[in-house]
GUNU-192001 format. One line per 4 residues: number of its first residue (from 1); their letters; for each residue x, y, z of N, C-alpha, C. Coordinates in steps of 0.2 Angstrom, whole numbers, m for minus. Layout:
N
NUM = A = X,Y,Z,X,Y,Z,X,Y,Z  ...
***
This chain:
71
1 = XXXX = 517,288,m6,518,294,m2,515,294,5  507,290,5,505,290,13,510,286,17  514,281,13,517,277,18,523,281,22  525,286,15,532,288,20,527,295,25
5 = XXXX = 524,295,24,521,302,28,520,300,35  517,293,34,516,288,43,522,288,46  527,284,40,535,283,44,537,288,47  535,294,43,538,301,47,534,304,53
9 = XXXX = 530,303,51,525,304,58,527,299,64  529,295,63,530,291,69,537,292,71  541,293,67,548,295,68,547,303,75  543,305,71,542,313,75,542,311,82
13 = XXXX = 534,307,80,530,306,88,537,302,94  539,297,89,545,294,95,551,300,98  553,303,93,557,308,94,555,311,100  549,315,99,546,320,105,546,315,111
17 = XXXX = 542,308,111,543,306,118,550,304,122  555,303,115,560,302,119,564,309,121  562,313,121,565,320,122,559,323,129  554,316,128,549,321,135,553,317,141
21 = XXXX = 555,311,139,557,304,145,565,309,147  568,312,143,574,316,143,572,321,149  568,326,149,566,331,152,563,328,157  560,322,158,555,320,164,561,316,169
25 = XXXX = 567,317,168,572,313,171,575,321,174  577,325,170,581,330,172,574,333,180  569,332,176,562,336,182,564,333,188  565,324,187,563,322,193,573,324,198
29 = XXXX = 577,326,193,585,329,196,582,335,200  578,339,197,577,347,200,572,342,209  568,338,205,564,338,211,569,335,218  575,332,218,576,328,222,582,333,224
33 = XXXX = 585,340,222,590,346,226,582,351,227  577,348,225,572,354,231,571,351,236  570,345,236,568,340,244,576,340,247  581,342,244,584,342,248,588,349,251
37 = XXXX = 586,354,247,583,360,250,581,361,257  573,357,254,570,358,259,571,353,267  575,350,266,580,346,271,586,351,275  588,357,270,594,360,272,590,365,279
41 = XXXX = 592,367,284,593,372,291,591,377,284  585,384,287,584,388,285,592,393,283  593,392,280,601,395,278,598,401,271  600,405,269,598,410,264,600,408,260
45 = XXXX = 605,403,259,611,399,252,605,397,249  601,389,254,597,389,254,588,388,250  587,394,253,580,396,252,580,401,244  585,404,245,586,407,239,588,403,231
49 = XXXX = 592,396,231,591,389,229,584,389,225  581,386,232,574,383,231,568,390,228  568,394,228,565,402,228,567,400,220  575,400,217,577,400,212,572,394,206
53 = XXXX = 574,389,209,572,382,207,565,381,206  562,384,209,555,380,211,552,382,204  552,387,204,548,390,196,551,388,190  557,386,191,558,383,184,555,377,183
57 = XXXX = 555,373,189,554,366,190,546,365,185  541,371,188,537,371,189,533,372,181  541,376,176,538,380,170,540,374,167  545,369,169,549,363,165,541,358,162
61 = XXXX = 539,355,170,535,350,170,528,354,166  526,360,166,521,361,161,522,361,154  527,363,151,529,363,146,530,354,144  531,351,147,531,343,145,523,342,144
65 = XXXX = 520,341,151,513,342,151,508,343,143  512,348,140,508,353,136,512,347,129  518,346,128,520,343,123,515,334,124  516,331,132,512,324,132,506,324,130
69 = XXX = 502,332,130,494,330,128,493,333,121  500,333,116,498,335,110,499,326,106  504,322,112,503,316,107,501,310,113
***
């Protein structure tokens, strides 16, 4: 019984981190249309983008943050 409970345990934990590597890819996709945002002429298309973006970006990478320090 403790054997399949580790097997299972570990299955979870690899699960979770390939689901954090999943998300720390799409973060670094968000980070690379903000710098290029902030590359684009003050345009309201824009800034508005970036305005939109920024806080998701911001809620994405804490939420990984918060699952990386539970394993």
């Amino acid at each position: 019984m403790a054997a399949q409970f580790t097997k299972l345990t570990e299955e979870v934990a690899e699960t979770v981190m390939e689901g954090c590597d999943a998300l720390l890819r799409v973060s670094a996709g968000m980070q690379t249309i903000l710098t290029l945002l902030d590359l684009e002429e003050e345009t309201a298309d824009a800034l508005g983008l970036h305005c939109l973006l920024a806080p998701l970006k911001a809620q994405l990478d804490q939420a990984i943050n918060r699952i990386q320090e539970a394993f």
